[in-house]
C-alpha positions as a printed NumPy array, in Angstrom:
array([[  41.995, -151.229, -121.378],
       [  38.537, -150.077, -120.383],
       [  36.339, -150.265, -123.287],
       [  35.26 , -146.704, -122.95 ],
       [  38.814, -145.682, -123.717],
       [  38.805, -144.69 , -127.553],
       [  35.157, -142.433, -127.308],
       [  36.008, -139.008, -127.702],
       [  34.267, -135.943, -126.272],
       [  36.185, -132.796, -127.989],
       [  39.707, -132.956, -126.994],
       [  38.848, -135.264, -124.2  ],
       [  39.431, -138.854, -124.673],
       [  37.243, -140.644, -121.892],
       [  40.381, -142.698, -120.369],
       [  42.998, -139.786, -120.633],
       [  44.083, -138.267, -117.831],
       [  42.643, -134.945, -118.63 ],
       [  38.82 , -136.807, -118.999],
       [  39.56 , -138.332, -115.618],
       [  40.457, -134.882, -114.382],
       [  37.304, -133.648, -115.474],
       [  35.063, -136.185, -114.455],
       [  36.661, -135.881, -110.854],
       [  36.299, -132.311, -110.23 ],
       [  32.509, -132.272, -111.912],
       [  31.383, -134.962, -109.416],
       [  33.557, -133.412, -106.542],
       [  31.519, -130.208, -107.31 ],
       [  27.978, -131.863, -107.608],
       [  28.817, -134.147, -104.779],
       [  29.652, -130.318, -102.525],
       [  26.248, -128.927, -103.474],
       [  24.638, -131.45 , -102.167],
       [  26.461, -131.352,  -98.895],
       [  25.772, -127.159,  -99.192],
       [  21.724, -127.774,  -99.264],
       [  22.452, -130.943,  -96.427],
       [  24.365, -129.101,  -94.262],
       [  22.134, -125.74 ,  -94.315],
       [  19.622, -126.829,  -91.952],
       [  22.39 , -127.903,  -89.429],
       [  23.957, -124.331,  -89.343],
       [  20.694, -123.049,  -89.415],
       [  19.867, -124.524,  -86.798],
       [  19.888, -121.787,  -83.928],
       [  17.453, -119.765,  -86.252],
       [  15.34 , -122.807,  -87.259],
       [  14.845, -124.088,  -83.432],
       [  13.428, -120.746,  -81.244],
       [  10.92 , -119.896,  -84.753],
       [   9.961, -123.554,  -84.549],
       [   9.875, -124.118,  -81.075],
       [  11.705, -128.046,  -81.472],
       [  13.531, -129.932,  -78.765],
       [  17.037, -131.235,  -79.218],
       [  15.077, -135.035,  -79.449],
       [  13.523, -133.229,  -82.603],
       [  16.253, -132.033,  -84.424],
       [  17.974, -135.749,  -83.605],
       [  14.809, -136.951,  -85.672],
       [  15.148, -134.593,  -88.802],
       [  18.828, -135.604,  -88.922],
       [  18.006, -138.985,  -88.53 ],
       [  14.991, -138.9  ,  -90.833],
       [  17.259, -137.852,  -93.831],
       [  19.779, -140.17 ,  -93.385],
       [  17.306, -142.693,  -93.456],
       [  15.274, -141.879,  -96.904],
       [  19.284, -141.413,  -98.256],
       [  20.726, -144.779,  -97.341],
       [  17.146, -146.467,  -98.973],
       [  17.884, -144.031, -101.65 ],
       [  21.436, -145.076, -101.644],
       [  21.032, -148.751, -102.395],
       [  18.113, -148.845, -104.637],
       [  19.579, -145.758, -107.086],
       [  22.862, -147.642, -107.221],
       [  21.501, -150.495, -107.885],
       [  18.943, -149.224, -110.388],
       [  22.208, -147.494, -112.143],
       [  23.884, -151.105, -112.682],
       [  20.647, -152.554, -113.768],
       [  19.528, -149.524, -116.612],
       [  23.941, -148.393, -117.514],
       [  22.116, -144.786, -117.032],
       [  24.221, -142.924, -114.844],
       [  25.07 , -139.74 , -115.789],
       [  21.136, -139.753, -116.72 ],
       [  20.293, -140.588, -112.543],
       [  22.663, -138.341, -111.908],
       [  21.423, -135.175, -112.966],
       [  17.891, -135.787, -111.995],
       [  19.131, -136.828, -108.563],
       [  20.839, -133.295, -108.565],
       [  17.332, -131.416, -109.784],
       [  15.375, -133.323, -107.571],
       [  17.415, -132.743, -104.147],
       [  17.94 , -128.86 , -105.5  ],
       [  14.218, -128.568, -105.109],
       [  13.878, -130.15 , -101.578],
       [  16.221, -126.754, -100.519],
       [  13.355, -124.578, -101.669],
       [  10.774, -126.984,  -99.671],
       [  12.633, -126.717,  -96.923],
       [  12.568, -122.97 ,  -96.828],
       [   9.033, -123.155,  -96.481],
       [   8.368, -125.451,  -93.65 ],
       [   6.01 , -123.778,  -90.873],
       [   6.172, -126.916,  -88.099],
       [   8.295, -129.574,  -87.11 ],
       [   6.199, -132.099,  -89.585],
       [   6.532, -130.159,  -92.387],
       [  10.433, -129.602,  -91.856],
       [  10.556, -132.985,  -91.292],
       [   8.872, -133.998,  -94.71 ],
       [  11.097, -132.066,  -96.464],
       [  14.221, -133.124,  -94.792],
       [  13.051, -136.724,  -96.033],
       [  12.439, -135.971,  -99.783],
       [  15.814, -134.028,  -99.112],
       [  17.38 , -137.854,  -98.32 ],
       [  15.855, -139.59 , -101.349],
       [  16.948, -137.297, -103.736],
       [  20.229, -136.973, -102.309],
       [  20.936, -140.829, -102.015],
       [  22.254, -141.82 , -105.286],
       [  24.367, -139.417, -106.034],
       [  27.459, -140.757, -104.144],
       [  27.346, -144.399, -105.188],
       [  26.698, -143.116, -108.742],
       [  29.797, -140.98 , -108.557],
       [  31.993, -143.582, -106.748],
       [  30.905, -145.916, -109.648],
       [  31.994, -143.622, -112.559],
       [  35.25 , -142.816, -111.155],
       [  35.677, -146.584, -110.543],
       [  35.108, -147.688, -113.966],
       [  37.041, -144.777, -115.554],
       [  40.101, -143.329, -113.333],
       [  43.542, -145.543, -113.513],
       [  43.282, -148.151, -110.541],
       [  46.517, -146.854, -109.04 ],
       [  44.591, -143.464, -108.582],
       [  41.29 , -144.407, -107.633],
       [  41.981, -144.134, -103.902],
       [  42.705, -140.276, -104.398],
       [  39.982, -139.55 , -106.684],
       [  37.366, -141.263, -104.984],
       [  38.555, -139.383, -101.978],
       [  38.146, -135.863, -103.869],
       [  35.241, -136.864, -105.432],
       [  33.036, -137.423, -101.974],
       [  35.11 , -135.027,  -99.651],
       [  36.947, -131.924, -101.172],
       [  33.778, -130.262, -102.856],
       [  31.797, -131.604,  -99.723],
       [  33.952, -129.916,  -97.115],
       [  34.991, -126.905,  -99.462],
       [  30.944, -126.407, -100.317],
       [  29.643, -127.977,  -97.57 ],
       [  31.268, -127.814,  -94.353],
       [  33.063, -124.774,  -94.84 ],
       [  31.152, -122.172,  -97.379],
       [  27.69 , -123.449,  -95.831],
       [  28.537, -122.059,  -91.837],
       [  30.451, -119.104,  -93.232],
       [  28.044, -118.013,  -96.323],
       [  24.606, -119.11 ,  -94.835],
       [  24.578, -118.095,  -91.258],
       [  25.158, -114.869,  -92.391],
       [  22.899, -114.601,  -95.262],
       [  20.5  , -115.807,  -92.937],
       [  21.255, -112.702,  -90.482],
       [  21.256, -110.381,  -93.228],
       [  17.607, -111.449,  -95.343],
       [  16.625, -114.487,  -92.692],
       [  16.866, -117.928,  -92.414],
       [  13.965, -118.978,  -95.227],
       [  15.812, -116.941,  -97.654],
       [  18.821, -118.711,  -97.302],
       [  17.294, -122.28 ,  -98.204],
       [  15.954, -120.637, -100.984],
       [  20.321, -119.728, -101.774],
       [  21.129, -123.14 , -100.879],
       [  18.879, -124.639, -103.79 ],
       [  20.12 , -122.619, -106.454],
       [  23.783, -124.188, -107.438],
       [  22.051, -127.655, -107.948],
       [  20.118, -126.726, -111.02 ],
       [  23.557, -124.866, -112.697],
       [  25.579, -128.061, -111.595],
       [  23.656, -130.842, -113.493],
       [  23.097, -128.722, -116.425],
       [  27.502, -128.772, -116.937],
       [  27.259, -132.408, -116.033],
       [  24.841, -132.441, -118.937],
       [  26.906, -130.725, -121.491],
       [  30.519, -132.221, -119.745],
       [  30.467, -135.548, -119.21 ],
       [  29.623, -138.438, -121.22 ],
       [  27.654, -141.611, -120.304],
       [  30.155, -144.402, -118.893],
       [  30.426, -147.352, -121.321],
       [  28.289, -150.181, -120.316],
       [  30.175, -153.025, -118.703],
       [  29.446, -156.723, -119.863],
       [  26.39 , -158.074, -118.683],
       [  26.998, -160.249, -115.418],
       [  26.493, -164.024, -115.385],
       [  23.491, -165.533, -114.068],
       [  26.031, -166.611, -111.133],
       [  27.014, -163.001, -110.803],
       [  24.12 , -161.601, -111.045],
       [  22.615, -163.473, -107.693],
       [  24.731, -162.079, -105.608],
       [  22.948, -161.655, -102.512],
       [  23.493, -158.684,  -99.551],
       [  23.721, -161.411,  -97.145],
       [  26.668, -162.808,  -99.23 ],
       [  27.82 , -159.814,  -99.901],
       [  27.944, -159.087,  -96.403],
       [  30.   , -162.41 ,  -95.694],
       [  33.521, -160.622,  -97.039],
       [  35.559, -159.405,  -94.449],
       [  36.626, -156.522,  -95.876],
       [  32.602, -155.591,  -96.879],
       [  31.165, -155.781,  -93.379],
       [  34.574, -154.244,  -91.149],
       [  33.445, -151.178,  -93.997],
       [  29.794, -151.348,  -92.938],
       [  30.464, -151.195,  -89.592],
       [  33.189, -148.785,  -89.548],
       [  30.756, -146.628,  -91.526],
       [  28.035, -147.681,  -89.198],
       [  29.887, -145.65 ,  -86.216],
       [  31.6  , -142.989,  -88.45 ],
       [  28.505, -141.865,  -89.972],
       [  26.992, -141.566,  -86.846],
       [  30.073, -139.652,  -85.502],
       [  30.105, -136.866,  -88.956],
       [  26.003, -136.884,  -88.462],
       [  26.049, -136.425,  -84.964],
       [  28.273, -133.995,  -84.491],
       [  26.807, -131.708,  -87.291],
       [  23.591, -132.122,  -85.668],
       [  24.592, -130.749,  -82.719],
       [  27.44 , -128.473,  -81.976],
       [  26.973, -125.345,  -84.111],
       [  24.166, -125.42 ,  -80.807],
       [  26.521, -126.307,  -78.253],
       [  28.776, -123.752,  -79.197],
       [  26.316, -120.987,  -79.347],
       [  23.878, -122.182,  -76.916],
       [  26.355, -123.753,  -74.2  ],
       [  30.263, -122.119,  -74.852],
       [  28.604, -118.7  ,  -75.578],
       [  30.189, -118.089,  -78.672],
       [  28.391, -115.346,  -81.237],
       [  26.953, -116.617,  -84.873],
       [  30.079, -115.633,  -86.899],
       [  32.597, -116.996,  -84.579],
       [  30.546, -120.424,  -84.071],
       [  30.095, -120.02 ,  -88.308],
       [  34.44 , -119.85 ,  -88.856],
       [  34.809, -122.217,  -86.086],
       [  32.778, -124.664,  -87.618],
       [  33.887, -123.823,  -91.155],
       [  37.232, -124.969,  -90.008],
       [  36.219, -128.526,  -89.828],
       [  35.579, -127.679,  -93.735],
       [  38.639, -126.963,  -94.792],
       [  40.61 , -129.684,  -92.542],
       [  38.538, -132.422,  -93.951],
       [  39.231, -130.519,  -97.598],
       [  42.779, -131.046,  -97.172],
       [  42.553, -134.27 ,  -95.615],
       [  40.607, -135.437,  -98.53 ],
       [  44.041, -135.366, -100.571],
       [  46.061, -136.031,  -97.883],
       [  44.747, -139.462,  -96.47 ],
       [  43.418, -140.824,  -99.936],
       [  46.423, -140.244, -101.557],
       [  48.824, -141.705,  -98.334],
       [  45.884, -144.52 ,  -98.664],
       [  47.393, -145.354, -102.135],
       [  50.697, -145.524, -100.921],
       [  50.653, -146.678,  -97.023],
       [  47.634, -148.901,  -97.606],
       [  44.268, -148.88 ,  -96.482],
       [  44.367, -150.097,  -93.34 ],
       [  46.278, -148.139,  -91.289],
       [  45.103, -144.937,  -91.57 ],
       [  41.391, -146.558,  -91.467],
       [  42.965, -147.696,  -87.79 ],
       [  44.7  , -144.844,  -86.679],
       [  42.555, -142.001,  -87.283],
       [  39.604, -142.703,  -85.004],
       [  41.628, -142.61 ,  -82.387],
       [  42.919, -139.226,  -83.489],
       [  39.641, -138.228,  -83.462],
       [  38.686, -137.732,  -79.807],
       [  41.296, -134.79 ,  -79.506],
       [  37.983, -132.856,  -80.87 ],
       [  35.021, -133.62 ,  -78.221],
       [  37.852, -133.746,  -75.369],
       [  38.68 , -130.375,  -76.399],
       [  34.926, -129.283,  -76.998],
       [  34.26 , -130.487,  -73.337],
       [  37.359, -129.191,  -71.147],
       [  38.926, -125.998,  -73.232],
       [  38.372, -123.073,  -72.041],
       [  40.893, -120.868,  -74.248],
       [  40.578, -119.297,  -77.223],
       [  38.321, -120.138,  -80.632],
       [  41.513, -119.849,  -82.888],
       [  43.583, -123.112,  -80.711],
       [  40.006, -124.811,  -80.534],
       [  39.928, -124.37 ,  -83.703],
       [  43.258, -126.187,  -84.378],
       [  42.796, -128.737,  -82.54 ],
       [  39.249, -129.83 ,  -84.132],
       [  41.526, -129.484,  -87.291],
       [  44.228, -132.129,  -86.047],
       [  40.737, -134.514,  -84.877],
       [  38.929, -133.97 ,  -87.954],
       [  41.48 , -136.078,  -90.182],
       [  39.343, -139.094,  -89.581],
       [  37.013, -137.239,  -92.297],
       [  39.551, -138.561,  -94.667],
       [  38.752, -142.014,  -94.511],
       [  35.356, -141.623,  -95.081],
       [  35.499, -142.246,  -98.872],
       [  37.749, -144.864,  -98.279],
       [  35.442, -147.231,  -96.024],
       [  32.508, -145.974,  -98.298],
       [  33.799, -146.399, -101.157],
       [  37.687, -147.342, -102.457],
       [  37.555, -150.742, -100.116],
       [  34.227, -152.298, -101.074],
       [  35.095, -151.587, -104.854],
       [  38.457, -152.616, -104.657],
       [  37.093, -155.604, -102.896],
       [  33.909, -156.605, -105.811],
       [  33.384, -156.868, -109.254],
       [  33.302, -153.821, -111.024],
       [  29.828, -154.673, -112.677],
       [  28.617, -154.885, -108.92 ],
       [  29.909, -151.521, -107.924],
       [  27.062, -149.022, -108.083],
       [  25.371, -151.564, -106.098],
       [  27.929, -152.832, -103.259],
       [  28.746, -148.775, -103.233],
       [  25.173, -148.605, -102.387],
       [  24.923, -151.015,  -99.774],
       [  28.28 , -149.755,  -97.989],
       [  27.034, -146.322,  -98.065],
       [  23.205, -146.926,  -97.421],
       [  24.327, -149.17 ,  -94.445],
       [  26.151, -146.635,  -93.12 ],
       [  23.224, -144.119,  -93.259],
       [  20.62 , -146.297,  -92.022],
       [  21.635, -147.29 ,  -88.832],
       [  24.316, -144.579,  -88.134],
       [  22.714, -141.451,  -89.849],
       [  19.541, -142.589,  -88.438],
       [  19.787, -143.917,  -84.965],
       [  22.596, -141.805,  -83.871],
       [  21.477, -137.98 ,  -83.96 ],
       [  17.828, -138.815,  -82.283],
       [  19.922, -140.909,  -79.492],
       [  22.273, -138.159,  -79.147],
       [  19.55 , -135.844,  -78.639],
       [  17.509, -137.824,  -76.109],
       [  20.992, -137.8  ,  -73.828],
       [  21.488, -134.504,  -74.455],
       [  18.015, -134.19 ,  -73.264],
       [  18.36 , -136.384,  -70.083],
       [  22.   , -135.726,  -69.358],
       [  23.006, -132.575,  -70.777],
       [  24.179, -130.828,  -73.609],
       [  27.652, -132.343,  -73.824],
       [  26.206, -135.825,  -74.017],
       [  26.876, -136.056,  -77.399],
       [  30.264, -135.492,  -77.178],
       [  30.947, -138.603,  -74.581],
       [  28.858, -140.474,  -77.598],
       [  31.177, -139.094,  -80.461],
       [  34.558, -140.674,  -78.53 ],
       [  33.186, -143.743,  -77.933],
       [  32.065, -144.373,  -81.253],
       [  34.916, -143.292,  -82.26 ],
       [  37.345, -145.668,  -80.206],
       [  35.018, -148.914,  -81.206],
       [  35.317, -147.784,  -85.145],
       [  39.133, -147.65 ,  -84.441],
       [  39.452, -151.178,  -82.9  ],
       [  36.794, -152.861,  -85.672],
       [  39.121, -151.67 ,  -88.614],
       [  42.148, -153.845,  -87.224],
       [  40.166, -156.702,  -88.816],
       [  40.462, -155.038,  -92.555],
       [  42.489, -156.966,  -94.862],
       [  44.686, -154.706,  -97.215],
       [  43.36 , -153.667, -100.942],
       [  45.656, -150.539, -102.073],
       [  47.144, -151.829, -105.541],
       [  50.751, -150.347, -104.839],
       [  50.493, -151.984, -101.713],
       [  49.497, -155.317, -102.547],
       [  51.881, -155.549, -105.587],
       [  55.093, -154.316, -103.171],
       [  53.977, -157.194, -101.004],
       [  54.238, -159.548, -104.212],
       [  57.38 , -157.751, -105.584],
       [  55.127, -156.69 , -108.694],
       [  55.294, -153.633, -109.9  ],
       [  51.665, -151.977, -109.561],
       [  49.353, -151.342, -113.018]])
């Protein structure tokens, strides 16, 4: 049994199913906040761009630029969280910090100061995830960590997120303006980590690692299968997510001549799919295994540009079919997350969590929205969307190499009956 499991908190005790409950839902929350203030901008976007006067290659770098500052943020936070055993501590001032980038980014006058904010934005947002991935590895049930770690990064992030940030922004922003809305976006951070405060408990600290254990190097990190098909996979997926974010709430304003509020639901659809699919592929994760859906769904995923490019019909079956494409959002926690820390030890989670996530960022968050904006640029304005299917197919052939981790799975194999 974890030794956490006897501290009580009220009527929670920290291992019972109604702690784990709790802790799930609080960092699901947190974890949708900060994709509410990360997302703004994005939605924003055909406000932000005529005031500011900045070129598609632009807005590629501001995406791109906050990726970047997250993934360094990403590693070093987690890692600074195994080191110090102070997580729920990082993780409020993470949230206080990043809530205050919202305001900062509210006042930006020119693309450098826009830009500077969007970067603080990325540090402060970093940690958060491989924080929360670490506390619900160390204190859900093993058998359920596939489903929780899969509500705690994507339900509150695509029900906060991805779906009330288009809807409630875009037209807050056409009611008081676009500013004004940042200023909104910031708010929810500062109520969120004062519950964690008063909700959640400090994780116990795990035993100290060997000397042996404690060396672990990225490189050697790097050298398990299972570690680098994630990085990789995230590499291109993160890319995918960031890119296409960046750059079709424009495409379907600017280019398919679709009005704010209809580009606002259309997009907010891709919020609730990935909601739903946060459940629904987690959870068949923990039973099917890891590995297929981590193959499958990439290649699912191209219904959405091919349908972005050549349908001409009506938002509503658009709309539906992004929602069939966007079930590769589901695996997101599961290459981030669930594999690398089903795949280390657990005193080395916060930091391998880190790595798989701040990998991800770093070359996929931050090379892929200013490339997709230079061939938008050059090509045209459905560049991107060529970009997002090939990335997409590679990411679908590189998780064939995965070796299985799902508990249930793994003990069915060996006729054991899972923990």
């Amino acid at each position: 049994m974890h030794p956490s499991a006897n501290l009580q908190q009220g009527n929670w005790t920290k291992n019972s199913s109604g702690y784990q409950i709790l802790l799930v839902v609080l960092l699901s929350l947190n974890f949708g906040i900060v994709f509410f203030d990360r997302q703004a901008l994005n939605v924003l976007m055909p406000q932000v761009k005529p005031e500011l006067g900045l070129t598609d290659t632009q807005i590629g770098i501001i995406a791109g630029g906050l990726s970047f500052t997250w993934a360094i943020a990403a590693f070093f936070v987690g890692k600074l969280s195994d080191s110090l055993g102070k997580r729920k501590l990082l993780l409020i001032f993470s949230t206080i910090a990043f809530s205050a980038c919202s305001f900062l980014t509210g006042l930006a006058t020119t693309f450098a100061l826009l830009l500077g904010a969007r970067l603080l934005m990325g540090a402060a947002e970093g940690g958060v995830m491989p924080i929360s991935h670490a506390m619900v590895a160390s204190e859900v049930s093993p058998q359920y960590r596939g489903l929780a770690q899969g509500v705690a990064q994507n339900l509150g992030s695509n029900l906060l997120g991805s779906f009330a940030a288009p809807v409630i922004l875009v037209a807050f922003a056409a009611a008081f303006g676009w500013r004004e809305a940042f200023f909104l976006a910031g708010a929810p951070g500062i109520i969120s980590a004062m519950i964690i405060w008063f909700l959640l408990k400090e994780p116990a600290p795990l035993p100290k690692p060997t000397q042996q254990e404690a060396g672990m190097t990225i490189p050697e990190a790097l050298k398990h299968r299972n570690m680098w098909v994630s990085v990789t996979v995230g590499i291109l997926m993160v890319g995918h997510f960031v890119i296409t974010w960046s750059f079709m709430p424009l495409y379907l304003q600017d280019h398919r001549g679709m009005d704010g509020e209809t580009m606002s639901w259309l997009m907010g659809s891709l919020g609730i799919a990935a909601a739903i699919y946060s459940i629904v592929i987690s959870g068949l994760s923990d039973r099917i295994g890891r590995k297929p859906v981590m193959v499958i769904l990439p290649f699912l995923s191209v219904v959405g540009p091919l349908a972005a490019i050549y349908f001409t019909g009506s938002p509503v079956v658009l709309a539906a079919i992004f929602f069939v494409g966007w079930a590769v959002n589901g695996i997101f926690p599961i290459f981030m997350a669930t594999i690398p820390s089903e795949s280390f030890d657990p005193r080395h989670h916060a930091t391998v969590l880190g790595l798989a996530m701040g990998s991800c960022e770093i070359i996929g968050g931050v090379a892929g929205p200013p490339l997709a904006g230079k061939l938008n640029d050059m090509f045209g304005p459905n560049s991107f969307l060529w970009m997002l299917i090939v990335l997409a197919l590679i990411s679908g052939v590189v998780a064939t190499f995965l070796r299985e981790t799902a508990p249930a799975v793994l003990a069915k194999r060996n006729g054991a009956i899972p923990a």
